[in-house]
C-alpha positions as CSV (number, residue, x, y, z in Angstrom):
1,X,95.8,90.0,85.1
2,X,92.1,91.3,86.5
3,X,91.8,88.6,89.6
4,X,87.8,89.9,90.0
5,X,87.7,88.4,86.4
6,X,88.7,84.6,87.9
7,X,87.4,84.0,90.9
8,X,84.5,81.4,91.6
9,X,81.5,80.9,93.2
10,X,82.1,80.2,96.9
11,X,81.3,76.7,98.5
12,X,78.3,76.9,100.9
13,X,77.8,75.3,104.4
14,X,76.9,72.1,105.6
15,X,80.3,71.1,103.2
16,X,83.6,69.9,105.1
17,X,85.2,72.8,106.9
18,X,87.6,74.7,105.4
19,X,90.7,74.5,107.2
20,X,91.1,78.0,107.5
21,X,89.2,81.2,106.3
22,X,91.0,84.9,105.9
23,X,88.6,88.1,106.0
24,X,90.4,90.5,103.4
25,X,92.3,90.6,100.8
26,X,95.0,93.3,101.4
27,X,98.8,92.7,101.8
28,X,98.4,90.5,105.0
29,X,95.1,88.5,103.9
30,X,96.8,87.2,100.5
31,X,100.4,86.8,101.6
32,X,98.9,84.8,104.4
33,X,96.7,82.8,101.6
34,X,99.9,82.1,99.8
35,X,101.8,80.4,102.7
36,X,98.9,78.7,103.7
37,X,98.1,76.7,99.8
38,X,102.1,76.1,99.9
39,X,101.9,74.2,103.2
40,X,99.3,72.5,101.7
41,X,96.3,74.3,104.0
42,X,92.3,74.3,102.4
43,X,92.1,77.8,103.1
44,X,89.3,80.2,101.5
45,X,89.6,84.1,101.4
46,X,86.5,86.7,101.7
47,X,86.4,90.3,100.7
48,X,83.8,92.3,100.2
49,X,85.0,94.6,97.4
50,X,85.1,93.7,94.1
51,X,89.1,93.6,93.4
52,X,91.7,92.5,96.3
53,X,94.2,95.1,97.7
54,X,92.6,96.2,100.4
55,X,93.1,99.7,101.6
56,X,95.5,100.3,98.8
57,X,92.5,99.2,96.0
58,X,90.8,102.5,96.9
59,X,93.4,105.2,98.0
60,X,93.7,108.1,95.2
61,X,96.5,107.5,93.4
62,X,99.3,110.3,94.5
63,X,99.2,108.2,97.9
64,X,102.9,106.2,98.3
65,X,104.7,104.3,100.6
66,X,107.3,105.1,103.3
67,X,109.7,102.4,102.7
68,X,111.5,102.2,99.8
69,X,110.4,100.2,96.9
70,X,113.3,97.5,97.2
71,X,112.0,96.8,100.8
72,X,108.6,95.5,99.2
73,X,110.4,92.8,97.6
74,X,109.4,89.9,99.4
75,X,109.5,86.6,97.9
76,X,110.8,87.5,94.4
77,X,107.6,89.3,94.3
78,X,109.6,92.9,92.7
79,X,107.1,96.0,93.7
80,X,107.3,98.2,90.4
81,X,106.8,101.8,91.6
82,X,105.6,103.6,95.2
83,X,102.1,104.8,94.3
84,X,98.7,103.6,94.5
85,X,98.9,102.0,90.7
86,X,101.7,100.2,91.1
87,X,101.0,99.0,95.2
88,X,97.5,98.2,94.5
89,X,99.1,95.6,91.0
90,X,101.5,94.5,93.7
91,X,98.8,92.8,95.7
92,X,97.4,91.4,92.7
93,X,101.4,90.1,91.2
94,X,100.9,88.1,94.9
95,X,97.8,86.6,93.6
96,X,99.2,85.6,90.0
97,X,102.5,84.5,91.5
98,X,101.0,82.2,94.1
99,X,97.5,80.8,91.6
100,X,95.7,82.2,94.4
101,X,92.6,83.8,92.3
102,X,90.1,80.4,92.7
103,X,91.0,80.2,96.7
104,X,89.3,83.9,96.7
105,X,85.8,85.0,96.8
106,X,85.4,88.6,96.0
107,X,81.9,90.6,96.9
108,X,81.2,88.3,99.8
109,X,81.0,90.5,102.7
110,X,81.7,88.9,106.3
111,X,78.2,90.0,108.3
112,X,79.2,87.8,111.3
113,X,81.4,85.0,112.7
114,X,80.2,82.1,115.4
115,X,82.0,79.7,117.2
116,X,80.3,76.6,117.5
117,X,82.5,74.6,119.5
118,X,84.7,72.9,117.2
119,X,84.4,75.1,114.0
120,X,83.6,79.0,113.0
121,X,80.7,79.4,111.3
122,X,81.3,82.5,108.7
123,X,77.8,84.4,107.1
124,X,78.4,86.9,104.2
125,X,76.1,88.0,102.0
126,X,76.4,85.6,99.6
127,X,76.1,82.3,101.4
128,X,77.7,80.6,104.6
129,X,80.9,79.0,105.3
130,X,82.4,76.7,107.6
131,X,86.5,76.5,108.9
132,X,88.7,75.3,111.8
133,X,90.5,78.3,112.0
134,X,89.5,81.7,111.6
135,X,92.2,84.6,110.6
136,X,91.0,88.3,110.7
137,X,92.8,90.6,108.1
138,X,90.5,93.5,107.6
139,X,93.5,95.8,108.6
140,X,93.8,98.4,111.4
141,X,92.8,101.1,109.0
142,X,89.5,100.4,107.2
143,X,87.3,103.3,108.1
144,X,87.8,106.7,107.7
145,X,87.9,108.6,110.8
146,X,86.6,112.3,110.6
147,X,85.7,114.2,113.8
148,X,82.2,114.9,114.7
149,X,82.7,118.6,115.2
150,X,79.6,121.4,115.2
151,X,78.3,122.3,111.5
152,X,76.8,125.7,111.1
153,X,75.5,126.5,107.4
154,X,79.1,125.2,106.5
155,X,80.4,126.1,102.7
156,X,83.5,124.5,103.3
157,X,84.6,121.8,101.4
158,X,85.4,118.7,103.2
159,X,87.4,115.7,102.2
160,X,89.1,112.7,104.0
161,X,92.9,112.2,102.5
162,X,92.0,109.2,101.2
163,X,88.8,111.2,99.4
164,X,91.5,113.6,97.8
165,X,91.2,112.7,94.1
166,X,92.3,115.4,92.1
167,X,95.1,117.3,94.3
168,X,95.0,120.0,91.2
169,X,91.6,121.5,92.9
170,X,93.6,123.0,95.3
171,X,95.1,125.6,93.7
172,X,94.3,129.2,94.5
173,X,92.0,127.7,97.2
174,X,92.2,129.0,100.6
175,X,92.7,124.9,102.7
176,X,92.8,124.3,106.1
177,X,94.9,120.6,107.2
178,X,93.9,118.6,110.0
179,X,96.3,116.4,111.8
180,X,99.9,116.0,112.7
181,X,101.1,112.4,111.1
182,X,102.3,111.6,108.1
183,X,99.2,112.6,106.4
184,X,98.9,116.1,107.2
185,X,102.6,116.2,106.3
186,X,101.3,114.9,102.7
187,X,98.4,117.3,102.3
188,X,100.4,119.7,103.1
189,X,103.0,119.0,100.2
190,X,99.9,119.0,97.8
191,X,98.8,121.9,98.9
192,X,102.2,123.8,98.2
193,X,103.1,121.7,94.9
194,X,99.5,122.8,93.7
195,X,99.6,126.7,94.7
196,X,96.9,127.0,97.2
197,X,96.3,130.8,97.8
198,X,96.2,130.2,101.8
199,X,97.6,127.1,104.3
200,X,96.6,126.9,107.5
201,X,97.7,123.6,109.6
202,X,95.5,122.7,112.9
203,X,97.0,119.4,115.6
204,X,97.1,119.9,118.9
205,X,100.7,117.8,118.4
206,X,103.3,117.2,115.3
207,X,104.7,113.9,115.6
208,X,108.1,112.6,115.4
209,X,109.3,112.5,112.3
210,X,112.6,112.7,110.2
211,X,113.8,116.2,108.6
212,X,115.2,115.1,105.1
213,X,115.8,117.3,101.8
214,X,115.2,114.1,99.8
215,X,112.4,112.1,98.9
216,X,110.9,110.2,101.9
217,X,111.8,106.6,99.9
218,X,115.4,108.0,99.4
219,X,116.2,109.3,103.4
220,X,118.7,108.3,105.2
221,X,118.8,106.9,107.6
222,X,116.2,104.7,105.9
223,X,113.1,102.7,107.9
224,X,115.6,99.3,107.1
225,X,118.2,101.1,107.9
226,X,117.3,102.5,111.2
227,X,116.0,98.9,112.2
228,X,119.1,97.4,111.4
229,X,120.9,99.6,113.8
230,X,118.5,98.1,116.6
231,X,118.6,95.0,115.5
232,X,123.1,94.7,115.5
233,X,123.7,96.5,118.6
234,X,120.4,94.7,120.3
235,X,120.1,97.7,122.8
236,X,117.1,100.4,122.6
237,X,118.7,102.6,125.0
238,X,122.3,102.8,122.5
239,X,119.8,103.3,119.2
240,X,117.3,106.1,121.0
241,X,120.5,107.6,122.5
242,X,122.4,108.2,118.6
243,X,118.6,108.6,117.5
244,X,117.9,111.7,119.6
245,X,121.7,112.7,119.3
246,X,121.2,112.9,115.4
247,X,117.8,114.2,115.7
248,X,118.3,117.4,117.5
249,X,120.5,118.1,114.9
250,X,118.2,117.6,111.8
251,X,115.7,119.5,113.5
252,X,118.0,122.5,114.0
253,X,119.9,122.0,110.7
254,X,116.1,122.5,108.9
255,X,115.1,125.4,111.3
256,X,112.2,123.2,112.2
257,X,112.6,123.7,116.0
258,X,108.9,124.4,116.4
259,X,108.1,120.9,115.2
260,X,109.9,118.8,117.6
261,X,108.1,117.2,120.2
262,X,108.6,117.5,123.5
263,X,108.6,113.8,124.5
264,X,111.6,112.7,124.0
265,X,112.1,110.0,120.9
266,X,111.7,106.5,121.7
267,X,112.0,103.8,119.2
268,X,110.2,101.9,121.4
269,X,107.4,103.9,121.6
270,X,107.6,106.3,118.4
271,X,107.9,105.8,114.5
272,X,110.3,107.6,113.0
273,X,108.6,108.0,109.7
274,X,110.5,110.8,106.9
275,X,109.3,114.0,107.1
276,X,108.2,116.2,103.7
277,X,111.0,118.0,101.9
278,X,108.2,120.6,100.2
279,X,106.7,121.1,103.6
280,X,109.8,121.3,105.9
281,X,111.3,124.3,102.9
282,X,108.5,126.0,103.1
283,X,107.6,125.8,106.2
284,X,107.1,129.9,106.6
285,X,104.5,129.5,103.7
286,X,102.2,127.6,106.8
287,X,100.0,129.3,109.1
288,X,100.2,126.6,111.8
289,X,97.4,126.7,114.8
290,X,98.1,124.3,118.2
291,X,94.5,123.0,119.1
292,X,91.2,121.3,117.5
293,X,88.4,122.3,115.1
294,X,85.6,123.5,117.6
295,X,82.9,123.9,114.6
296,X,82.9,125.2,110.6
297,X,80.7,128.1,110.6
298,X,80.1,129.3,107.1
299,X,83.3,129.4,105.4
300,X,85.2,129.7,108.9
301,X,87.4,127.0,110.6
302,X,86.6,128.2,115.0
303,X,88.7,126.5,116.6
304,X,88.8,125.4,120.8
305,X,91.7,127.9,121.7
306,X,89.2,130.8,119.9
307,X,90.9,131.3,116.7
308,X,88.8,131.6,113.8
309,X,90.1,132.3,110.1
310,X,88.3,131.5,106.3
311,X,89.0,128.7,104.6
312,X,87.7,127.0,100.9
313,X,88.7,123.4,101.6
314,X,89.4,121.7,104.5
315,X,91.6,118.3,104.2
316,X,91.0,115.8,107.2
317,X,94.5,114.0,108.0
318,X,92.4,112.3,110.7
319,X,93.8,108.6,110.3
320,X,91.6,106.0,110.3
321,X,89.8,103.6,112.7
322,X,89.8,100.1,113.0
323,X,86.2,98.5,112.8
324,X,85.6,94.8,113.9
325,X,81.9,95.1,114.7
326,X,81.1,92.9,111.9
327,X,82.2,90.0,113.6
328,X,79.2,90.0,115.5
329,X,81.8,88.9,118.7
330,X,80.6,91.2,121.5
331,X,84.5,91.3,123.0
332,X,85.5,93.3,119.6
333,X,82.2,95.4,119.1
334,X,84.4,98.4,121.2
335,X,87.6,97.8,119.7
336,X,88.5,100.4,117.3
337,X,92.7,101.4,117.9
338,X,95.4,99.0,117.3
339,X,96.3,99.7,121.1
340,X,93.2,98.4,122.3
341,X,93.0,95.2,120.0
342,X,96.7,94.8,121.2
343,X,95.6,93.7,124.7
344,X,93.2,90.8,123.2
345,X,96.0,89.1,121.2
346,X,99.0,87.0,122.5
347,X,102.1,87.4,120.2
348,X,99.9,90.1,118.5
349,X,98.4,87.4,116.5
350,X,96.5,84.8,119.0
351,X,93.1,86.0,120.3
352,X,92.7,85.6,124.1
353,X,89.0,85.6,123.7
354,X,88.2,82.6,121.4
355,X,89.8,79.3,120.2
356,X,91.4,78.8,116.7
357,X,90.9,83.1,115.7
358,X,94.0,85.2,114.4
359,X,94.5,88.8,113.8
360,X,96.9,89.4,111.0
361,X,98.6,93.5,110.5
362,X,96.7,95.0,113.2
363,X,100.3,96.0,114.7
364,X,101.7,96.9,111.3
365,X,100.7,100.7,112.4
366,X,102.8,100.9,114.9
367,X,105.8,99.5,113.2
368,X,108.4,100.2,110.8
369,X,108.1,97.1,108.8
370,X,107.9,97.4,104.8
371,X,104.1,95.7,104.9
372,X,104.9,92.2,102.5
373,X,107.9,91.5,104.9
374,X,106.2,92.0,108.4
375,X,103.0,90.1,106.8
376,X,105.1,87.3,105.3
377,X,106.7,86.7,109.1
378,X,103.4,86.8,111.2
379,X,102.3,84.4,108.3
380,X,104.3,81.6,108.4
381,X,104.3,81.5,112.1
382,X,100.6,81.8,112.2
383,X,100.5,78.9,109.3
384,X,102.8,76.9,111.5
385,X,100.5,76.9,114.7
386,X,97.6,75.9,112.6
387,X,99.9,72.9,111.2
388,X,100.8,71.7,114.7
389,X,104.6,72.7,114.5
390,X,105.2,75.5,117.1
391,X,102.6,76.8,119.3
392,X,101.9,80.9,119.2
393,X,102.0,82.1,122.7
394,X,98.9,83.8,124.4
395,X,101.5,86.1,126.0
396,X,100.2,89.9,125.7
397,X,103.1,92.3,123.8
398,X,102.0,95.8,124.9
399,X,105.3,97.9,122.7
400,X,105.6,98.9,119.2
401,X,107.6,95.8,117.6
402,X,110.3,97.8,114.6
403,X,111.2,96.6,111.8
404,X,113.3,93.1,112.6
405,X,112.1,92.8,116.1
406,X,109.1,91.2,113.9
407,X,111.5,88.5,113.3
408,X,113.1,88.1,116.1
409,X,109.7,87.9,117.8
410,X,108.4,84.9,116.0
411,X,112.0,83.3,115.3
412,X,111.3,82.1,119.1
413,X,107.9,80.9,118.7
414,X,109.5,79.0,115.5
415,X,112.1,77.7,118.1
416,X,110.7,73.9,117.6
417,X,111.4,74.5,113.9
418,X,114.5,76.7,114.1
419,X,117.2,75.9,117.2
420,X,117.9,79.3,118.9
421,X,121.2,79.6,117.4
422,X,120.4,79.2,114.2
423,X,117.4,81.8,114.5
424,X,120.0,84.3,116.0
425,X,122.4,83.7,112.6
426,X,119.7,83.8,110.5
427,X,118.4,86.8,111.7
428,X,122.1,88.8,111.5
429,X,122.5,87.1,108.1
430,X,119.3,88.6,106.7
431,X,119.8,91.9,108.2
432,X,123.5,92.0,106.6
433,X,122.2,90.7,103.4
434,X,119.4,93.4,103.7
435,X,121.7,95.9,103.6
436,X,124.2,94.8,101.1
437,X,121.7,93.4,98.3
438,X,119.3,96.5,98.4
439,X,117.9,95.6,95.2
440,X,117.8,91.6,96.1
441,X,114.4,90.1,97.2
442,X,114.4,88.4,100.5
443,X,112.8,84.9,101.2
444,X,111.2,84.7,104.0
């Protein structure tokens, strides 16, 4: 199924309004499509690329997901594999499953959004659109982010991870890695599986992460694992005090006392995404610098604490930034970190800024959600406020919201629709059924 192959021609302003508009076509625009047609909505979705899957349309293949596969099963909507090729079809099994490809017009890219008192007025580049209700899911990671650091007559290679196509070119290279999240932890897998000559590792900081021998879709304890923990005994201090308990000891058990952070873990505060098993067993194969690249000089890395050492390829684990200035709303021109969007929403969903506008993902970041299940709860809520049944609050959430606090979350602004009691069972069913039926898709 090729959905660029079946979509339509889009329907122009001064028709009726739509009822609702989404801007992209990753995992949280089309899930959110696919509640909104089953609730009956007239809702239209723009993206300006030419295939839907967002991020995950473009990524070089050997790029996977944290969660384990079973966890993507959302609405009997299996995920066949944890790579790029099989993520990316995922999105587009959403759009088959659902008949969603004539509600979606690809290669229309959003060059601003108005509100005009009782509707948005959308402009793309291929005509104008009217809607009631705006929803925003462009995702909190859809621009590359590499430093502006000094370039002197460089030689050095450089690539973004998500530029990395052929991982083989790094054998017998000398390549420098940038960053200290789960990226740089990837890169610097690649680097080893491939035999580069030389591996140098620059961040000022190493994240939290989880020391594992296995695969990071086969740790334990798993993301849904770990979230279940928080969700049962309903107390962040009891998880974060077995949490750092059993993390000293992983850390020592690996040798990988260097690594660990000083801040102490917080699930309210910190991921606690699996670490590398090629990178935390060779670990001593890793020339690892604490600071920031200063300039690339020739085929040198100079970095701020003075250090300076020859490199082929450097690999930027940078991360990505989150750019709204096509909006055209001056209140979001600035906004590029899920942190500082996170103060404009109430319920992490509900702009504070303008009537009738959602944003959907931009907290997935910071969470430890499998992406179809945190998108399929902020969904339905968001589809019910639009319907009139349950009213999303403006109230600002400033923490990192794991895994089933998602649910919990929006089981209470679903009150009106689901007594409290009921939300409470539901929840503790779910998470028990989660647990039990790993290979089970869950309806949500």
């Amino acid at each position: 199924m090729i959905v660029r192959e079946q979509v339509t021609e889009g329907r122009e302003a001064p028709g009726r309004p739509y009822d609702t508009i989404v801007i992209g076509a990753g995992y949280c625009g089309v899930i959110f499509l696919a509640y909104a047609r089953e609730q009956g909505l007239d809702c239209l979705l723009l993206d300006k690329q030419d295939d839907v899957g967002g991020l995950w349309a473009w990524l070089p293949s050997w790029q996977d997901i944290q969660n384990r596969r079973q966890d993507f099963a959302v609405n009997a909507v299996p995920l066949r594999g944890v790579t790029q090729p099989a993520i990316h079809q995922h999105v587009r099994e959403w759009v088959e499953k659902y008949e969603l490809a004539p509600h979606i017009r690809l290669r229309h890219e959003v060059t601003s959004v108005a509100w005009m008192g009782d509707y948005w007025n959308v402009e793309t580049t291929r005509g104008t659109f009217r809607c009631r209700h705006l929803a925003v899911a462009s995702g909190a990671q859809n621009e590359p982010r590499v430093p502006n650091v000094r370039r002197v007559r460089s030689d050095i290679v450089e690539l973004h991870s998500s530029q990395l196509r052929r991982p083989e070119d790094l054998r017998g290279q000398r390549v420098t890695v940038v960053g200290g999240g789960s990226s740089s932890w990837d890169l610097l897998d690649l680097a080893l599986e491939q035999g580069a000559d030389e591996i140098h590792w620059v961040c000022r900081r190493v994240l939290w992460f989880l020391p594992t021998g296995a695969k990071k879709q086969r740790a334990w304890p798993n993301l849904r694992q770990l979230a279940i923990m928080q969700t049962v005994l309903n107390s962040s201090d009891a998880v974060n005090g077995f949490l750092r308990w059993m993390l000293r000891r992983l850390y020592r058990w690996h040798g990988l006392e260097e690594l660990e952070p000083d801040e102490p873990f917080d699930i309210r505060k910190h991921q606690l995404i699996p670490g590398r098993r090629v990178m935390i067993r060779n670990l001593h194969a890793i020339s690892r610098h604490q600071g920031q690249v200063r300039s690339l000089e020739g085929n040198e890395v100079v970095l701020t604490n003075g250090d300076r050492f020859a490199t082929d390829t450097l690999l930027w684990a940078t991360g990505y930034r989150m750019s709204l200035e096509y909006l055209g709303l001056p209140e979001f021109a600035e906004v590029d970190t899920v942190q500082e969007l996170r103060y404009r929403l109430g319920s992490l969903v509900r702009s504070r800024d303008y009537p009738n506008l959602f944003f959907l993902g931009m907290s997935l970041l910071d969470s430890t959600s499998a992406t179809p299940f945190f998108a399929a709860v902020e969904a339905k809520s968001v589809v019910s406020h639009i319907l009139g049944r349950c009213e999303v609050p403006d109230r600002v959430i400033p923490n990192v919201v794991a895994y089933w606090d998602v649910l919990r979350h929006f089981s209470k602004v679903n009150q009106p629709n689901e007594p409290r009691m009921w939300s409470n069972l539901k929840l503790f069913m779910l998470a028990l059924w989660y647990q039990l039926l790993r290979n089970r898709s869950v309806r949500i």
